[in-house]
N, C-alpha and C positions, 0 to 999 in steps of 0.2 A: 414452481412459478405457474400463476394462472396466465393461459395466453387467451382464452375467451369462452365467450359460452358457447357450449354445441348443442344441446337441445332442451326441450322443456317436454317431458311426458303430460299427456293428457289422458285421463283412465276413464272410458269411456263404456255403456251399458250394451250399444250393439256394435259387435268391430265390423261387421259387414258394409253396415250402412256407415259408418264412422268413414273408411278406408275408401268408399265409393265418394263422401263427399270431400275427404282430404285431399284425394287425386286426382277427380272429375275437377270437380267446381274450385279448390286453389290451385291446382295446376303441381300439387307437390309428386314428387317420385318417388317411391319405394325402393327402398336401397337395401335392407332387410326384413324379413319377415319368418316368423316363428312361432312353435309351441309350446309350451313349458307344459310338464306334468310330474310334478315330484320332482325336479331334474336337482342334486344335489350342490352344483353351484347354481342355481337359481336364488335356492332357497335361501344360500350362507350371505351370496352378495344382496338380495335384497333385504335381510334380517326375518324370513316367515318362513315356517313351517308348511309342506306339503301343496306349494306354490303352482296351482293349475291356472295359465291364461294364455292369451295370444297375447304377439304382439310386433307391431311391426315398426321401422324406422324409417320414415321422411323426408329426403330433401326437399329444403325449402333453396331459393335462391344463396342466400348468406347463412343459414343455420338447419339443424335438422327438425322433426316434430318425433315424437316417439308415441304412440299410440298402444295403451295396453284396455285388454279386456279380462278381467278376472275371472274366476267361477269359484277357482278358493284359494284363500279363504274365501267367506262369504263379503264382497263390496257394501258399503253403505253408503248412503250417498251425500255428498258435505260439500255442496255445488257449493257455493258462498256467493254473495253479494258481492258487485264491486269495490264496497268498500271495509269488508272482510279482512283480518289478517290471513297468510296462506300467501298460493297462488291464482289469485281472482280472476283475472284472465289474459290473454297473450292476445299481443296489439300486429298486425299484418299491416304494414307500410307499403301504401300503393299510391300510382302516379294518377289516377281518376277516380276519385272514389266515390261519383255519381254512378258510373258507368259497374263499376265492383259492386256499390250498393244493390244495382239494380236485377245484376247478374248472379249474384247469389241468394237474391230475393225469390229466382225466379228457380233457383237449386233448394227454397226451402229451408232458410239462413230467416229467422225470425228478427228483425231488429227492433229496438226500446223505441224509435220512431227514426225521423228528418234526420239526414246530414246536417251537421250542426258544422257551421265553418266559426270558425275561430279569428276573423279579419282575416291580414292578409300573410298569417301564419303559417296556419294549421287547419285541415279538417278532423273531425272525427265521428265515428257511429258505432256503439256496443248491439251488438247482436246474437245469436246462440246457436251452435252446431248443430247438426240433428241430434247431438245425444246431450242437449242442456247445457255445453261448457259454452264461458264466453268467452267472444273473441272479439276485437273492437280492430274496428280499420281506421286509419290514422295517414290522414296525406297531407306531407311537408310540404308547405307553399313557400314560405321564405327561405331566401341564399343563407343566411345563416343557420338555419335549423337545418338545411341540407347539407352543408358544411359539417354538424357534428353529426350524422346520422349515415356519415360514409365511412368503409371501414379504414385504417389508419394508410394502409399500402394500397387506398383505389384511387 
C-alpha cells in the first residue's frame, strides 16, 4: 500500500553550495547525510556499479528533499525544460510569494521573470537553484485549492 510520497532526489553539480542554499535560504533541515564510495548496497539498491557521491536527506515541512552529488559514474547533465518528460521541477507551496520571491532572489535563486498571479486562485514563479534545477513556488489563494492541498489528517 502507498501511504504517500516522502521525497524527490534532486542531483545536483556542487553539493556544498546545493546544501548551503537548501538550508540557508528554504529553511529545510538535514536529517541525514552521507558518503557513498564503492559501498556495495549503494551500488545493488541504486542499480550502478562503483557508485561514488554525497548525499544528504532534507526536511521540508510536509515532505523530505534528498540531495545527491555524484563523481561516478560520470553525471551528465539532462536539466530538462518545464515541459520535458522526467522530473522537470518541484513546486514549494508558500504563504507569500512576493516576499519568497524576493528573498531568494536575494540568495541568488534566478527566476524566468514576475510573479504571475493566477486571479484569485493561485500564484506562481519557476526559478533555478544554484545548481540549474527548477523549482517553481506556487501560493494557494483560494479556500478550495487550500482545502485539496492539506494533508488528509490536518
Amino acid at each position: 500500500m502507498i501511504v504517500g510520497l516522502h521525497h524527490v532526489a534532486i542531483g545536483v553539480d556542487d553539493f556544498d553550495k546545493a546544501l548551503v542554499f537548501y538550508t540557508e535560504a528554504l529553511g529545510f533541515e538535514v536529517v541525514q547525510q552521507t558518503e557513498f564510495d564503492n559501498d556495495e548496497n549503494a551500488n545493488s539498491a541504486i542499480g550502478l556499479d562503483g557508485v561514488k557521491a554525497r548525499m544528504a536527506m532534507l526536511k521540508a515541512p510536509n515532505a523530505f528533499v534528498e540531495l545527491w552529488q555524484y563523481t561516478n559514474p560520470e553525471p551528465k547533465d539532462l536539466r530538462s525544460r518545464p515541459c520535458d518528460f522526467g522530473y522537470p521541477h518541484i513546486a514549494l507551496q508558500v504563504d507569500d510569494i512576493q516576499h519568497e520571491y524576493d528573498r531568494l532572489k536575494a540568495h541568488g535563486m534566478e527566476f524566468v521573470g514576475e510573479v504571475v498571479e493566477f486571479g484569485d486562485v493561485a500564484s506562481a514563479i519557476y526559478g533555478r537553484d544554484p545548481c540549474g534545477n527548477v523549482i517553481e513556488l506556487y501560493e494557494i489563494k483560494s479556500n478550495e485549492m487550500a482545502q485539496l492541498s492539506r494533508p488528509a489528517n490536518g
